[in-house]
C-alpha positions as CSV (number, residue, x, y, z in Angstrom):
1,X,0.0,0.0,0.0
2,X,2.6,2.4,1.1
3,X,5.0,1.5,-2.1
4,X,8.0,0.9,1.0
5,X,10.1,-2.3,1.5
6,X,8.9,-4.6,4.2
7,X,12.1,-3.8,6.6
8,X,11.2,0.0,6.6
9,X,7.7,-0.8,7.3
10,X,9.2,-2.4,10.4
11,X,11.4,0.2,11.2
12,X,8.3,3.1,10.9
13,X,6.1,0.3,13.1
14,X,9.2,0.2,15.7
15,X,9.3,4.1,15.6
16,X,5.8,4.1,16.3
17,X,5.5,6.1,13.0
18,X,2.6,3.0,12.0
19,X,0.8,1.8,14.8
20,X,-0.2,-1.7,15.2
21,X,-3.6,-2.8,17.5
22,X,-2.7,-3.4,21.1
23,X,-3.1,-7.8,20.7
24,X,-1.0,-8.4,17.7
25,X,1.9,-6.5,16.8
26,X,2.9,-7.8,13.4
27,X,0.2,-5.8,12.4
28,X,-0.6,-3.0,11.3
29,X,-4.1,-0.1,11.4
30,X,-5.1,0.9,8.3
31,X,-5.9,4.0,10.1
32,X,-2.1,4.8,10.6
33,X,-1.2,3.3,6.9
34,X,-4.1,6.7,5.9
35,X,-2.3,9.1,8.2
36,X,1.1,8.6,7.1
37,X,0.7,8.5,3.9
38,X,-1.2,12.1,4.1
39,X,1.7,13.2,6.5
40,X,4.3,12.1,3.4
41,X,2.2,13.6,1.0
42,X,1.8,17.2,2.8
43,X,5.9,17.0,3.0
44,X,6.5,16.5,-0.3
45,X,4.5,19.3,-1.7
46,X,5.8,21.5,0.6
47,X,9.5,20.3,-0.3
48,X,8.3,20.3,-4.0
49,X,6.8,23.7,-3.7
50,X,10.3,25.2,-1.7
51,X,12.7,23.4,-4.2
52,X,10.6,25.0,-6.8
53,X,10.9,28.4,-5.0
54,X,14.5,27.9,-4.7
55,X,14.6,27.1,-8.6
56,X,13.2,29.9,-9.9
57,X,14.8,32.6,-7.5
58,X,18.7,32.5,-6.9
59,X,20.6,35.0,-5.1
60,X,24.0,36.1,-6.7
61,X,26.8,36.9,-4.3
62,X,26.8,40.6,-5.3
63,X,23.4,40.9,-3.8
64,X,21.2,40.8,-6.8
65,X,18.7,38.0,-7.6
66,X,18.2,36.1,-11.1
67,X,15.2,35.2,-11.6
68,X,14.7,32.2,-13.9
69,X,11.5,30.5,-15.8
70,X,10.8,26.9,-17.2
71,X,10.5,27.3,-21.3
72,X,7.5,26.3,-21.5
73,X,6.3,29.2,-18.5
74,X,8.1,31.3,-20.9
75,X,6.8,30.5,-23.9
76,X,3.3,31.6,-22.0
77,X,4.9,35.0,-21.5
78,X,5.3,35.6,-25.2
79,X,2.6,34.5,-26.7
């Protein structure tokens, strides 16, 4: 479900990252499988949308920034 290799499933279990019902602990709540998968989600877009910040924007050691744009956002621009 999670896409993850069985030993880091384990490892996030042991972590108490997934949690597993209070009789059997080779399991795991779907509940848990829901949140962390929205957790990972939420933290890529945010690292997506800063790498893309970072992208676009870089700062020059003179003090001045360059800004930069994907062809095909430029392209847009000049049409």
């Amino acid at each position: 479900m999670l896409g993850l290799s069985e030993s880091y499933v384990r490892e996030l279990r042991n972590t108490k990252k997934l949690r597993s019902p209070g009789r059997n602990k080779k399991l795991i709540l779907t509940s848990s499988i829901s949140a962390y998968q929205k957790g990972r989600q939420k933290r890529e877009e945010n690292e997506g949308a800063s790498r893309q910040e970072h992208h676009h924007q870089r700062r020059h050691s003179n003090g001045y920034a360059e800004a930069t744009l994907h062809p095909d956002e430029y392209a847009k621009l000049t049409v």
